[in-house]
N, CA, C and O atoms as a GROMACS GRO file, in nm:
protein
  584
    1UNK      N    1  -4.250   4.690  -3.986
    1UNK     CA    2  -4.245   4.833  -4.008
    1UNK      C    3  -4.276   4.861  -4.155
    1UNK      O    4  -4.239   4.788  -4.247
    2UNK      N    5  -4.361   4.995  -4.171
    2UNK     CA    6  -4.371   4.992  -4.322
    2UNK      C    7  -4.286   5.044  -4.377
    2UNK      O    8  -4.200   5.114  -4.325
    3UNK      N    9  -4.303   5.001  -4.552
    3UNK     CA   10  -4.170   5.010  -4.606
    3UNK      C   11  -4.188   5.213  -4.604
    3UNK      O   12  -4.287   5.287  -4.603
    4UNK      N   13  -4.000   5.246  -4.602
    4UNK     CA   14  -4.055   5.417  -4.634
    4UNK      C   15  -4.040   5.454  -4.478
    4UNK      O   16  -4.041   5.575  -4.458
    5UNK      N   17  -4.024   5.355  -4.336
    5UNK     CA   18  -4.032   5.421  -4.237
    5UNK      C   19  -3.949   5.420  -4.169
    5UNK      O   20  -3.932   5.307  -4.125
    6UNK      N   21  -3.851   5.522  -4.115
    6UNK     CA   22  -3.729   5.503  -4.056
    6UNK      C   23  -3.742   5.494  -3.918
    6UNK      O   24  -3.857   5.528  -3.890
    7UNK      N   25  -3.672   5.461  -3.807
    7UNK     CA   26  -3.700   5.466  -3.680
    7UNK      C   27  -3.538   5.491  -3.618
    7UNK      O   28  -3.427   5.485  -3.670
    8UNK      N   29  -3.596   5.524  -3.460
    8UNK     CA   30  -3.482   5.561  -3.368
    8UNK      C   31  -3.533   5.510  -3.222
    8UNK      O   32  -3.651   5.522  -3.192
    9UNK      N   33  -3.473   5.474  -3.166
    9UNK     CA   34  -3.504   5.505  -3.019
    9UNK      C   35  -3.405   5.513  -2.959
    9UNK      O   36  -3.315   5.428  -2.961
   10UNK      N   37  -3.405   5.629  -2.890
   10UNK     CA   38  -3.188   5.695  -2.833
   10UNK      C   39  -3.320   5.816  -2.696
   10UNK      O   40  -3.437   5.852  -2.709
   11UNK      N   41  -3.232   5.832  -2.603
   11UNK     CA   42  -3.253   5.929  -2.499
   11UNK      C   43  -3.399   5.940  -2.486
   11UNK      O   44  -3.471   6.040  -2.500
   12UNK      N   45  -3.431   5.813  -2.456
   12UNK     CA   46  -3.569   5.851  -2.430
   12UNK      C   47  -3.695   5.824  -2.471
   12UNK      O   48  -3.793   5.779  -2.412
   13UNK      N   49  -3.672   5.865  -2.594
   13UNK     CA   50  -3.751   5.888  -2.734
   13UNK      C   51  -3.794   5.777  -2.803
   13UNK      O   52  -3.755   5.661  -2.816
   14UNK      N   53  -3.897   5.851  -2.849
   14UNK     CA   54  -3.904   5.663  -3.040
   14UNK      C   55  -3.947   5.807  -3.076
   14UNK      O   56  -4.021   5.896  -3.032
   15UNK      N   57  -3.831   5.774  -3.216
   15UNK     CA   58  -3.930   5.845  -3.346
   15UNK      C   59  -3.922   5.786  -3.410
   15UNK      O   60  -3.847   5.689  -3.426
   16UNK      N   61  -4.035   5.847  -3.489
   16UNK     CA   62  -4.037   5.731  -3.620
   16UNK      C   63  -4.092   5.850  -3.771
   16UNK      O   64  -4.169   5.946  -3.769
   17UNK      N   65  -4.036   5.808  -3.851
   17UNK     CA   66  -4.093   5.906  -3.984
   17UNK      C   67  -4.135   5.780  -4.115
   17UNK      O   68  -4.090   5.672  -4.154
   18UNK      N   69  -4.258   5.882  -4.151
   18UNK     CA   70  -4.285   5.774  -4.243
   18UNK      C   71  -4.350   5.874  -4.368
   18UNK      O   72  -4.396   5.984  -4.337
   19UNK      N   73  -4.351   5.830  -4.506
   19UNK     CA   74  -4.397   5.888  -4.604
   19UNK      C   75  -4.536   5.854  -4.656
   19UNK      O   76  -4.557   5.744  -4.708
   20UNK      N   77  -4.660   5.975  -4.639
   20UNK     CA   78  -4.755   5.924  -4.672
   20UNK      C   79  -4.803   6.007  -4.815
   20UNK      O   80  -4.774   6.118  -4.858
   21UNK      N   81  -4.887   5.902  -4.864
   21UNK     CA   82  -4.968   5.952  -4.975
   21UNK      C   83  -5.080   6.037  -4.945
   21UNK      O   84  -5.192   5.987  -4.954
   22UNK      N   85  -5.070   6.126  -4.920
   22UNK     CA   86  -5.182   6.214  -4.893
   22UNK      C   87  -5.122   6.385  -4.822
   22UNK      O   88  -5.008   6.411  -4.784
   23UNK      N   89  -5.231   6.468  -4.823
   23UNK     CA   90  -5.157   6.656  -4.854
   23UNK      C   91  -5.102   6.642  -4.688
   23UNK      O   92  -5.107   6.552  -4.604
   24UNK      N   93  -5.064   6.742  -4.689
   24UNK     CA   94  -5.058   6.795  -4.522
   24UNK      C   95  -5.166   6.810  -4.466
   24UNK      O   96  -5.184   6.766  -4.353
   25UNK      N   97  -5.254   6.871  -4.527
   25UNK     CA   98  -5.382   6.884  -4.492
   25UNK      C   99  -5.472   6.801  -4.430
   25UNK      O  100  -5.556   6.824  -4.344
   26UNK      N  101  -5.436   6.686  -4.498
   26UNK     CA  102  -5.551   6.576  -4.466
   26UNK      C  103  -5.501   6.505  -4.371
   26UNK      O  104  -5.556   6.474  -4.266
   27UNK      N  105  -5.357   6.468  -4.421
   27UNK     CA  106  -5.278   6.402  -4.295
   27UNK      C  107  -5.271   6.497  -4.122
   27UNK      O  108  -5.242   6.431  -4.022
   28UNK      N  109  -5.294   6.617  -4.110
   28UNK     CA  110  -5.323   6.692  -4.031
   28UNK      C  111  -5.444   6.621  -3.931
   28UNK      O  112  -5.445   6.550  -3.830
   29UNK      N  113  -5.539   6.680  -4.018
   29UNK     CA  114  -5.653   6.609  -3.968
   29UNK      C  115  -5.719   6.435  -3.880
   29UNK      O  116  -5.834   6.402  -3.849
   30UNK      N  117  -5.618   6.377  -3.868
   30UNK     CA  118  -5.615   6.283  -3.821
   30UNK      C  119  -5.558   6.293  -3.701
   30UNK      O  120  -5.542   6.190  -3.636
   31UNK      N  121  -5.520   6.406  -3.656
   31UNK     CA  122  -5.440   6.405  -3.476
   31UNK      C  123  -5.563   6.542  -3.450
   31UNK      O  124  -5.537   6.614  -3.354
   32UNK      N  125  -5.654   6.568  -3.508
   32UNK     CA  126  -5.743   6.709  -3.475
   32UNK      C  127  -5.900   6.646  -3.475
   32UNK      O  128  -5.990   6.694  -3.406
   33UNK      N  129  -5.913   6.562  -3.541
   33UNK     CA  130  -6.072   6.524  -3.569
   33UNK      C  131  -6.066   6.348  -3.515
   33UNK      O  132  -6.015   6.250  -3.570
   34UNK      N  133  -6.139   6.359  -3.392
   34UNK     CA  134  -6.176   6.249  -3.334
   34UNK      C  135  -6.254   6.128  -3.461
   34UNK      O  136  -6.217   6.011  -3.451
   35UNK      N  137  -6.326   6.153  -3.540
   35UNK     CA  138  -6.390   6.086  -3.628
   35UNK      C  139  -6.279   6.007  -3.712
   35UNK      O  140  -6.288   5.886  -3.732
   36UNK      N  141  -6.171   6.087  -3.759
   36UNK     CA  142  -6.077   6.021  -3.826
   36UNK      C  143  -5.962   5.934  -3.738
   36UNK      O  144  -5.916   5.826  -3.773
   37UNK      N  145  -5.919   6.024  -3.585
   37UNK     CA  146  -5.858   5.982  -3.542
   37UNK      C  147  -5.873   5.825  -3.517
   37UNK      O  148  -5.776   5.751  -3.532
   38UNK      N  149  -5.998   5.777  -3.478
   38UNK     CA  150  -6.073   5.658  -3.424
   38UNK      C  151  -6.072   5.586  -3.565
   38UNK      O  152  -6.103   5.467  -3.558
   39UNK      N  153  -6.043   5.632  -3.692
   39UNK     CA  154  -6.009   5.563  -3.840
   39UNK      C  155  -5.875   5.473  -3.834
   39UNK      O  156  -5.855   5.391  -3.923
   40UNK      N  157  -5.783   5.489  -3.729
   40UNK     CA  158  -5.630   5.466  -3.771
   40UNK      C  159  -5.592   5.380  -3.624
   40UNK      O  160  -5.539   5.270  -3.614
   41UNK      N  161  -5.642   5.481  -3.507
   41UNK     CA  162  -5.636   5.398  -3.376
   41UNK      C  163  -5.747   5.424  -3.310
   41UNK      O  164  -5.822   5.512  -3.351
   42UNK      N  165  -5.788   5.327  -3.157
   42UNK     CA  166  -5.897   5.337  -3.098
   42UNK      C  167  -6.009   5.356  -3.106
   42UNK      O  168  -6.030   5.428  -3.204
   43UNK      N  169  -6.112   5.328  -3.047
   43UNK     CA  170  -6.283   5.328  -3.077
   43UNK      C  171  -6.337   5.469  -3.040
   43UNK      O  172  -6.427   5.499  -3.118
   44UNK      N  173  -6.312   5.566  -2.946
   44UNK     CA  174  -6.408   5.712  -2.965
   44UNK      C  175  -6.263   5.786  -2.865
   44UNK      O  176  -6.190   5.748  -2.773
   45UNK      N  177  -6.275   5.875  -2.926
   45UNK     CA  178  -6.204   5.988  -2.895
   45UNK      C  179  -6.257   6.080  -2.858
   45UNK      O  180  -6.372   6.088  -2.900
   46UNK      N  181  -6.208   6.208  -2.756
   46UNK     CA  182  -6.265   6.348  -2.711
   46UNK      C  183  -6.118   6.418  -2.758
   46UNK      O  184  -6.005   6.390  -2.718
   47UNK      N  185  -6.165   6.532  -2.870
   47UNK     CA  186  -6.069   6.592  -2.923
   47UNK      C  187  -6.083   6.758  -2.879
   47UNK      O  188  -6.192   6.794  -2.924
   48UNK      N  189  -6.025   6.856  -2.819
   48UNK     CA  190  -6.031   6.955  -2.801
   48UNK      C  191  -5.902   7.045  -2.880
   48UNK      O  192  -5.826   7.081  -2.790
   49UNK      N  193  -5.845   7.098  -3.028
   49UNK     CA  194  -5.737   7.103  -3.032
   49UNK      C  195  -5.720   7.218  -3.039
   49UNK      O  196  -5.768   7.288  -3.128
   50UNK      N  197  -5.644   7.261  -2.942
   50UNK     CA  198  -5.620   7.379  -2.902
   50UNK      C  199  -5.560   7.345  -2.815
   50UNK      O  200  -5.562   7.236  -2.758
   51UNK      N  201  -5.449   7.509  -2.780
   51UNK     CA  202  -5.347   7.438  -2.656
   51UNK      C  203  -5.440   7.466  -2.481
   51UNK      O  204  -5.504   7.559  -2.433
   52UNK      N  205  -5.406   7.356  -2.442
   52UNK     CA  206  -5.485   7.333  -2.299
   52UNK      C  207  -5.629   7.230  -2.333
   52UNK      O  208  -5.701   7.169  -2.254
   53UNK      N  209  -5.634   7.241  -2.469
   53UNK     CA  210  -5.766   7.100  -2.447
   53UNK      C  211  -5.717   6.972  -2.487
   53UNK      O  212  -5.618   6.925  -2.544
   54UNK      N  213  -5.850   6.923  -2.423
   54UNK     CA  214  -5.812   6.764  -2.391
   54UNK      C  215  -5.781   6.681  -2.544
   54UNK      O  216  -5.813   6.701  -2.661
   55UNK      N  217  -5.721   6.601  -2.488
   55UNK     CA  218  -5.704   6.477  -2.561
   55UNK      C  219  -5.723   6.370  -2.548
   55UNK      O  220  -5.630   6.316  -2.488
   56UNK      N  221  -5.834   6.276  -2.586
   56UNK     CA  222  -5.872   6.157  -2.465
   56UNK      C  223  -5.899   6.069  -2.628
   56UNK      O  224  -5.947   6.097  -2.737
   57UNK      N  225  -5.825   5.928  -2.548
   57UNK     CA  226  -5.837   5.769  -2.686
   57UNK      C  227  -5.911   5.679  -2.641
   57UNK      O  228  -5.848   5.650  -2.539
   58UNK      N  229  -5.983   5.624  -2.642
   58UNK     CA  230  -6.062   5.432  -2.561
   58UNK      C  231  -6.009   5.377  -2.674
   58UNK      O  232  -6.048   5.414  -2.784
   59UNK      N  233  -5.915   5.285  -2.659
   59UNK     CA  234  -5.921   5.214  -2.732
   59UNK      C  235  -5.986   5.091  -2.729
   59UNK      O  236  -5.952   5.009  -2.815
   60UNK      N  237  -6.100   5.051  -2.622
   60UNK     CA  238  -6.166   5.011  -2.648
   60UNK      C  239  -6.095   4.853  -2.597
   60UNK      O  240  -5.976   4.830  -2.574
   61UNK      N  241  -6.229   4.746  -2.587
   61UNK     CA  242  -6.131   4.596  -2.500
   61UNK      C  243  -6.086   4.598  -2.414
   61UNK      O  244  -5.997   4.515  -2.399
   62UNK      N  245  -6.110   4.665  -2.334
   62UNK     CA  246  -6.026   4.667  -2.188
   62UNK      C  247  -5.894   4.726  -2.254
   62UNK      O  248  -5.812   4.653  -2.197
   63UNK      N  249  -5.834   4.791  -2.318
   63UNK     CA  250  -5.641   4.805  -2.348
   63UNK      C  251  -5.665   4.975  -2.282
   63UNK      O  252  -5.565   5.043  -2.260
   64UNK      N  253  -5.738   5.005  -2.268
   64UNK     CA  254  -5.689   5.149  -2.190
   64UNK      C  255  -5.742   5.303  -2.272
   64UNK      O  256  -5.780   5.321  -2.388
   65UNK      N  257  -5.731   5.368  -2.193
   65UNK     CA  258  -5.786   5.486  -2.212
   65UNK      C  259  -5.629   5.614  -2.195
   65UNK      O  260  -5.569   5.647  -2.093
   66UNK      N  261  -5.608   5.656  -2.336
   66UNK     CA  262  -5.493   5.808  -2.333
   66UNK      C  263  -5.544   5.880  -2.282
   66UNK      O  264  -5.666   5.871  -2.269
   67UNK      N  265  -5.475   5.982  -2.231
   67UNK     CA  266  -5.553   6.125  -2.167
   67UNK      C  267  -5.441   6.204  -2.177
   67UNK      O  268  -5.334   6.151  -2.146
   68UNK      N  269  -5.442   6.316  -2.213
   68UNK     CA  270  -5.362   6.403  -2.237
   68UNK      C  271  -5.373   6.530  -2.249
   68UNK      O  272  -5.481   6.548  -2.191
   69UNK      N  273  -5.329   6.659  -2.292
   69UNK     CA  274  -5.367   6.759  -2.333
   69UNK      C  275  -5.300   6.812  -2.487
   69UNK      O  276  -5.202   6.752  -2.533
   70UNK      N  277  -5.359   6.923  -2.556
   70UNK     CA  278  -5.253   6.962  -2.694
   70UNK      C  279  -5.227   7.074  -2.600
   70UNK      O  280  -5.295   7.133  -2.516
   71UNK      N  281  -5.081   7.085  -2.653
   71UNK     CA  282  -5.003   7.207  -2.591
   71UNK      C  283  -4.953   7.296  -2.738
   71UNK      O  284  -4.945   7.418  -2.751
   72UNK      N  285  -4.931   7.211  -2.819
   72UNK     CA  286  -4.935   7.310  -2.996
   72UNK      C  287  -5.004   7.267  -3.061
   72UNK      O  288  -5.008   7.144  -3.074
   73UNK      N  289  -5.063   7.326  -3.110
   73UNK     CA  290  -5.160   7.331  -3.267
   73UNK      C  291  -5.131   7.406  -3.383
   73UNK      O  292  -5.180   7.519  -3.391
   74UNK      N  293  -5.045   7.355  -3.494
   74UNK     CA  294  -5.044   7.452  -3.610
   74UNK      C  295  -5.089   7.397  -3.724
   74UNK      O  296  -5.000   7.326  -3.772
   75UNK      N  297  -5.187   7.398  -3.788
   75UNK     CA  298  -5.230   7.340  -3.910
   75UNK      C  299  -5.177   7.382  -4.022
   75UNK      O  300  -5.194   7.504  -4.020
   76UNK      N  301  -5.120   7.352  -4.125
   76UNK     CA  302  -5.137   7.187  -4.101
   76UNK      C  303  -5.037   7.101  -4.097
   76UNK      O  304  -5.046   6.996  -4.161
   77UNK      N  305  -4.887   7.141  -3.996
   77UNK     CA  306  -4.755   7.091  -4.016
   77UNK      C  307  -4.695   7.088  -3.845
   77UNK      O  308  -4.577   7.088  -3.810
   78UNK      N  309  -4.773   7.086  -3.790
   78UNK     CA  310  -4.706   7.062  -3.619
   78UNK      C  311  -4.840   7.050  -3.547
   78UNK      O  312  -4.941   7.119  -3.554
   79UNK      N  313  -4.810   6.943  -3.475
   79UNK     CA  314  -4.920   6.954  -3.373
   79UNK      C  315  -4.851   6.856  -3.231
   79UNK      O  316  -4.780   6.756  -3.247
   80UNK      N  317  -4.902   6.924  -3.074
   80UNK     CA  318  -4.798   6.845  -2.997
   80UNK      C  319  -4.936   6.829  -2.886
   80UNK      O  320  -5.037   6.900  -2.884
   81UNK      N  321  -4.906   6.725  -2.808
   81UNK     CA  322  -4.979   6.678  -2.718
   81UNK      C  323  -4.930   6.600  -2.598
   81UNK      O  324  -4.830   6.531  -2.616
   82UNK      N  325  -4.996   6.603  -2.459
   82UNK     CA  326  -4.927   6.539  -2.384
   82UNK      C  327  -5.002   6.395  -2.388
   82UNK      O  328  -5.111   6.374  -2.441
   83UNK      N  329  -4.900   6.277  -2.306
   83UNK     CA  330  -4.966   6.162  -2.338
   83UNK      C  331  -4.998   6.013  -2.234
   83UNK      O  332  -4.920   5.951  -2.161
   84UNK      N  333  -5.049   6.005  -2.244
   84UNK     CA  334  -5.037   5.883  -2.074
   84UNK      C  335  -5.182   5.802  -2.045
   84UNK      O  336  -5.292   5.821  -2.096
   85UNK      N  337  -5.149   5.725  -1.965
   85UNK     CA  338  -5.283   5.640  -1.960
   85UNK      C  339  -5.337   5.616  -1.819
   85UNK      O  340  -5.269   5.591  -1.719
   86UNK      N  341  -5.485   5.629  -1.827
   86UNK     CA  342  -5.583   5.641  -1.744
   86UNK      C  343  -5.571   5.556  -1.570
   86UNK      O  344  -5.598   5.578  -1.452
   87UNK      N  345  -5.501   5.429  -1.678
   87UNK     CA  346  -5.511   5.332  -1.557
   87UNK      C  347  -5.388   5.347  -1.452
   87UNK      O  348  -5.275   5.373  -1.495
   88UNK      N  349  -5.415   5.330  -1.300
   88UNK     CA  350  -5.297   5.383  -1.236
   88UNK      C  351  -5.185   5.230  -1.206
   88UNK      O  352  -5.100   5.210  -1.119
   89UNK      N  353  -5.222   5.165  -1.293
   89UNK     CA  354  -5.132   5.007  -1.298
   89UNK      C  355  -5.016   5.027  -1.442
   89UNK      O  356  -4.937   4.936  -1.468
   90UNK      N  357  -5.019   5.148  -1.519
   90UNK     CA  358  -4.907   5.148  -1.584
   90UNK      C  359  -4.814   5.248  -1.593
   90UNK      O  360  -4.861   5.361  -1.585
   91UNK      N  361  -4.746   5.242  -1.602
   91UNK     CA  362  -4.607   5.345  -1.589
   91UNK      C  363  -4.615   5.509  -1.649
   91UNK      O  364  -4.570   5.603  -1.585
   92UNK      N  365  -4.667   5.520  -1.754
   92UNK     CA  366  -4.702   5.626  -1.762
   92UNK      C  367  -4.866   5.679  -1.790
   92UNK      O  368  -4.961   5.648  -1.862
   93UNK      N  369  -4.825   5.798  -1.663
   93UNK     CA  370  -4.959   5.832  -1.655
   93UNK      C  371  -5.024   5.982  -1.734
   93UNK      O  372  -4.948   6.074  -1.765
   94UNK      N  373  -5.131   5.986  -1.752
   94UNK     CA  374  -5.146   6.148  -1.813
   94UNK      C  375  -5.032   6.252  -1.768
   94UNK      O  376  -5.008   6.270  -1.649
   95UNK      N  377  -4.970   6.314  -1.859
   95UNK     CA  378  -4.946   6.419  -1.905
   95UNK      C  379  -4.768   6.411  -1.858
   95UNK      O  380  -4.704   6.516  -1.861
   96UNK      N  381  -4.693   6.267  -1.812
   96UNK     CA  382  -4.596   6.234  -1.783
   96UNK      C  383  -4.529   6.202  -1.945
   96UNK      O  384  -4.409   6.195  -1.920
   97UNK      N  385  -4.545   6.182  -2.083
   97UNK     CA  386  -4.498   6.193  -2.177
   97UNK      C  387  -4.535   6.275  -2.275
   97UNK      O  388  -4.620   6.355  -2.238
   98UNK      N  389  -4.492   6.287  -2.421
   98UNK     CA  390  -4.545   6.422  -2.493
   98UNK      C  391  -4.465   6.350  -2.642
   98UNK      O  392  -4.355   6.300  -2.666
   99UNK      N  393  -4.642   6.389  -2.748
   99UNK     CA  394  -4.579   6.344  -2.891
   99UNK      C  395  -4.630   6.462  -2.938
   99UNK      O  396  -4.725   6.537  -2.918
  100UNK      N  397  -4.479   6.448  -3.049
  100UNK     CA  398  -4.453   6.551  -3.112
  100UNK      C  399  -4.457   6.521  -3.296
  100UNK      O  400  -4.364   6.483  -3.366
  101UNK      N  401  -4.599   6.553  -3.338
  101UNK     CA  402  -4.588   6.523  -3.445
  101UNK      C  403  -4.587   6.663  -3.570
  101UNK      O  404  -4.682   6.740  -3.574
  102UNK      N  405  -4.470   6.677  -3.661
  102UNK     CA  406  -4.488   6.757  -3.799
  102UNK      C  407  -4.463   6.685  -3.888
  102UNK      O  408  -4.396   6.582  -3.888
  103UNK      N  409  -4.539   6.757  -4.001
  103UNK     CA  410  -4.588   6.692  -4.146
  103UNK      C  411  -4.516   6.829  -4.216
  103UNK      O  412  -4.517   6.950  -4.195
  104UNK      N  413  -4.434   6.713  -4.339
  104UNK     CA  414  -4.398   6.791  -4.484
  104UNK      C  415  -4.429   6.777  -4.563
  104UNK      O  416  -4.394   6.668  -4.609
  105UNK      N  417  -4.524   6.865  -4.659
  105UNK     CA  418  -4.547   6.866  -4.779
  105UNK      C  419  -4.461   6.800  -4.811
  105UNK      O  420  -4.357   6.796  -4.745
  106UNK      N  421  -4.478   6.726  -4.927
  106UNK     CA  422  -4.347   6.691  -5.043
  106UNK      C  423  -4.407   6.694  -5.156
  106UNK      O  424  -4.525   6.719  -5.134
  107UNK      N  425  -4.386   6.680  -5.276
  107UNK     CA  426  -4.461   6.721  -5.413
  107UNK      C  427  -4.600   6.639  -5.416
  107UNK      O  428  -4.707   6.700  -5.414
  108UNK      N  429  -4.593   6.497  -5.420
  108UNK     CA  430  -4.682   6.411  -5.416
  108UNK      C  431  -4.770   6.318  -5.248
  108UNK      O  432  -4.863   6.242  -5.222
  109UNK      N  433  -4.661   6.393  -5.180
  109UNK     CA  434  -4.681   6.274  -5.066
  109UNK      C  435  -4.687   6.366  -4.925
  109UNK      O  436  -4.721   6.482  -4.945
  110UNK      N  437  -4.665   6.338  -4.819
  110UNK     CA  438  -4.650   6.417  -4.684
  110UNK      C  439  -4.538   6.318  -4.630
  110UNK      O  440  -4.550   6.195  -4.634
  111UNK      N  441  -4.417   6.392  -4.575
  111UNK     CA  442  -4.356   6.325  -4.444
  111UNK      C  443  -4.416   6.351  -4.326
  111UNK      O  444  -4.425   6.472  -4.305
  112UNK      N  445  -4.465   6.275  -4.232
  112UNK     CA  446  -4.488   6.286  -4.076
  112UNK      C  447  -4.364   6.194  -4.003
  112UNK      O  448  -4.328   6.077  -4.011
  113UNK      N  449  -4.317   6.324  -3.922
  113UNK     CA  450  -4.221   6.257  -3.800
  113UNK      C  451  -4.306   6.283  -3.686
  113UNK      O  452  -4.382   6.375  -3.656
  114UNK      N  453  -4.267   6.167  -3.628
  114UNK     CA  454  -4.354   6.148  -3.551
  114UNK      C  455  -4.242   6.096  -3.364
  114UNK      O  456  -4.196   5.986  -3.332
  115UNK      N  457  -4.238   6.188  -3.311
  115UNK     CA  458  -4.133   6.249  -3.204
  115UNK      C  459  -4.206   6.163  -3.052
  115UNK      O  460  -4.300   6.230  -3.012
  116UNK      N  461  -4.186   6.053  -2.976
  116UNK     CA  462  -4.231   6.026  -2.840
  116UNK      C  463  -4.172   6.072  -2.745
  116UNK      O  464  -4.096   5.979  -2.721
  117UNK      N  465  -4.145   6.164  -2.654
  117UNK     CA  466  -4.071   6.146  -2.526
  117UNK      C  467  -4.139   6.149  -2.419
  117UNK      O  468  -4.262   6.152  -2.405
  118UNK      N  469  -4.007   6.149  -2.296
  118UNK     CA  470  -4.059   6.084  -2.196
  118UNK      C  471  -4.045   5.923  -2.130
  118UNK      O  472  -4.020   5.885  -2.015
  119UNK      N  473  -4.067   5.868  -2.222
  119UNK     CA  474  -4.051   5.760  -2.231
  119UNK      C  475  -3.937   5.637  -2.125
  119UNK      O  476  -3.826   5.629  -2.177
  120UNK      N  477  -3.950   5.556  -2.002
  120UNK     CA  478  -3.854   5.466  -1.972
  120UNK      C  479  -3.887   5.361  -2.016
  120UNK      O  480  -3.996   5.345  -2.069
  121UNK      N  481  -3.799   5.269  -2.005
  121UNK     CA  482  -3.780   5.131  -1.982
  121UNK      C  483  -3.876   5.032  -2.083
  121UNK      O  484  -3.872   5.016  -2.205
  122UNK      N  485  -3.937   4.992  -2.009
  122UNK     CA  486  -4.074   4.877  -2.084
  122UNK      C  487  -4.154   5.012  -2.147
  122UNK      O  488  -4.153   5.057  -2.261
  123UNK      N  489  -4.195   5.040  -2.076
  123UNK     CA  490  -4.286   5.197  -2.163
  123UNK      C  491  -4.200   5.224  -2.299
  123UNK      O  492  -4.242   5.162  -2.397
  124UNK      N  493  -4.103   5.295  -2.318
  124UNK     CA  494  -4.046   5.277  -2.399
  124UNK      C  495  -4.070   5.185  -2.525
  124UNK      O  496  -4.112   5.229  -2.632
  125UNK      N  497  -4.042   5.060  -2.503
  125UNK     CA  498  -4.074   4.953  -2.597
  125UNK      C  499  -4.182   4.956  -2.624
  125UNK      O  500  -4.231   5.000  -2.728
  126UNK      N  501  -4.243   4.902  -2.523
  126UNK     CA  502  -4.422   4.890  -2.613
  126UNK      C  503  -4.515   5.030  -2.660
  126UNK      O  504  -4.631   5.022  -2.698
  127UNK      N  505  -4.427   5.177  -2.645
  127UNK     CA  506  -4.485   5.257  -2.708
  127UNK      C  507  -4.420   5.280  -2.859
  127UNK      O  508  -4.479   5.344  -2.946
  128UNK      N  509  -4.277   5.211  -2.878
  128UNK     CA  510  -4.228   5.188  -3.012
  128UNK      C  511  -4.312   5.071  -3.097
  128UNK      O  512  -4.331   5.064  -3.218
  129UNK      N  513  -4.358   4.975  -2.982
  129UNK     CA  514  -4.420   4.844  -3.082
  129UNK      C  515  -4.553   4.912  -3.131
  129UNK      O  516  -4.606   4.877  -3.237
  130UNK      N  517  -4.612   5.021  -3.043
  130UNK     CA  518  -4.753   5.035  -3.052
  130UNK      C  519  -4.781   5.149  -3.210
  130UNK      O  520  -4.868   5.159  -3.297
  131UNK      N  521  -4.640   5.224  -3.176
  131UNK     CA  522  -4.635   5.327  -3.345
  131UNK      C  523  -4.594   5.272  -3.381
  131UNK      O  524  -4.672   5.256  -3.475
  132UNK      N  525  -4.487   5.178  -3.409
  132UNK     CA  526  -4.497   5.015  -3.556
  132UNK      C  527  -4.653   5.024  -3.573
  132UNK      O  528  -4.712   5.078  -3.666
  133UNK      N  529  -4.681   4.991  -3.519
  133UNK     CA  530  -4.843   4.907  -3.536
  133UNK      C  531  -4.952   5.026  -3.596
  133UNK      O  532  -5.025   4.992  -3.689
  134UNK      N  533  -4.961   5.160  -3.543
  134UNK     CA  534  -5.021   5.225  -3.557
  134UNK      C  535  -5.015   5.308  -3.699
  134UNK      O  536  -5.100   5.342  -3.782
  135UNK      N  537  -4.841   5.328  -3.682
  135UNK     CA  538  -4.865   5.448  -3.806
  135UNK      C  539  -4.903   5.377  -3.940
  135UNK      O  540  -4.978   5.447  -4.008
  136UNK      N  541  -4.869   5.246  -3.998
  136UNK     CA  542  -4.895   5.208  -4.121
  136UNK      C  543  -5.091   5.204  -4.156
  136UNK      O  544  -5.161   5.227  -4.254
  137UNK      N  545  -5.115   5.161  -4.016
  137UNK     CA  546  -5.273   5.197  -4.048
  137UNK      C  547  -5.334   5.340  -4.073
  137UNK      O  548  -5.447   5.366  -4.114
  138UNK      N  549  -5.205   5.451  -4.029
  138UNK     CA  550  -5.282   5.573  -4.020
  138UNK      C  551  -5.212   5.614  -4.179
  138UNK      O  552  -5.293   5.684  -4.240
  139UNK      N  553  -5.128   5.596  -4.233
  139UNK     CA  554  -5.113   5.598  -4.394
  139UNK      C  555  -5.176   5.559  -4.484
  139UNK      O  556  -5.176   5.608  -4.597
  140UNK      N  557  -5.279   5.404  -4.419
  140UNK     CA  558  -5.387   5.343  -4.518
  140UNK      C  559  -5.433   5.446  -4.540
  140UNK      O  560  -5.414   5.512  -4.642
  141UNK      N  561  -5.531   5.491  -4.404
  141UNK     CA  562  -5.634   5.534  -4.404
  141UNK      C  563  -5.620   5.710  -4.446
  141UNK      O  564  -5.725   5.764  -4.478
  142UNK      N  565  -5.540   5.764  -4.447
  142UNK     CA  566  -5.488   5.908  -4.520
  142UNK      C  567  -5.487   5.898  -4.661
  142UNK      O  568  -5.533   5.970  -4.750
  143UNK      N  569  -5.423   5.791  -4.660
  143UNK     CA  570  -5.393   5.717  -4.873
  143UNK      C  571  -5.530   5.722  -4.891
  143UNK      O  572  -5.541   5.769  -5.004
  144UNK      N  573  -5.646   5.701  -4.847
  144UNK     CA  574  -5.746   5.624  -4.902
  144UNK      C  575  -5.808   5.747  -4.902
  144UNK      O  576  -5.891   5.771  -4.990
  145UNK      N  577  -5.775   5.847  -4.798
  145UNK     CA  578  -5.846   5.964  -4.785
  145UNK      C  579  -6.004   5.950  -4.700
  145UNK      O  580  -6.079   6.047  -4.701
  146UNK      N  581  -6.040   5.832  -4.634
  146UNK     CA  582  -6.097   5.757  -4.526
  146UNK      C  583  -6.092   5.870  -4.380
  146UNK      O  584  -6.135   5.832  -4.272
   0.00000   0.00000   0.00000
């Protein structure tokens, strides 16, 4: 876990908050712009952000395809989406979970909490191992401004 990142998983949920070097702004832009999104996780994205458009990840290798919808959009400090995967061999499927991510200014840096629910059992876990894994790459790549 990176250093700076707190975690939970209670009722459901994984959150996780982490402090990045970079505005709200920019850190925004990485759950809205497929180009960046595909910077931090997965190979091509279909981004529609607005509430009722799609949300679609490949991550590419055979590991699966997200599909989802945004149900909030506020730039540049909330944005929410539903979340689930393509294939009908895993537990959760489109639009059966929902992440909830806001960003805080802070003088120099942005907090993003970053909210999962929905979530049982094994799902659960490996969607906590998968934001371990994910968010420190999506701080590189915000830090770097990438």
């Amino acid at each position: 876990m990176a250093e700076g990142q707190a975690s939970a998983v209670d009722d459901g949920a994984v959150t996780r908050m982490v402090e990045i070097q970079a505005t709200s702004e920019t850190l925004f832009a990485y759950f809205i712009d497929p180009d960046r999104l595909v910077r931090w996780m997965g190979i091509s994205a279909t981004l529609e952000p607005r509430p009722g458009g799609i949300f679609r990840l490949d991550y590419g290798d055979g590991r699966g395809v997200v599909r989802g919808e945004y149900l909030v959009v506020e730039p540049p400090t909330r944005v929410v989406f539903t979340w689930g995967w393509e294939d009908p061999e895993v537990l959760i499927q489109p639009g059966q979970s929902t992440v909830e991510v806001t960003i805080e200014q802070l003088d120099r840096s942005s907090r993003l909490t970053l909210r999962h629910t929905g979530l049982t059992g094994p799902s659960r876990v490996s969607h906590a191992e998968g934001w371990d894994w994910f968010l420190p790459r999506l701080a590189e790549a915000a830090a770097a401004g990438s």
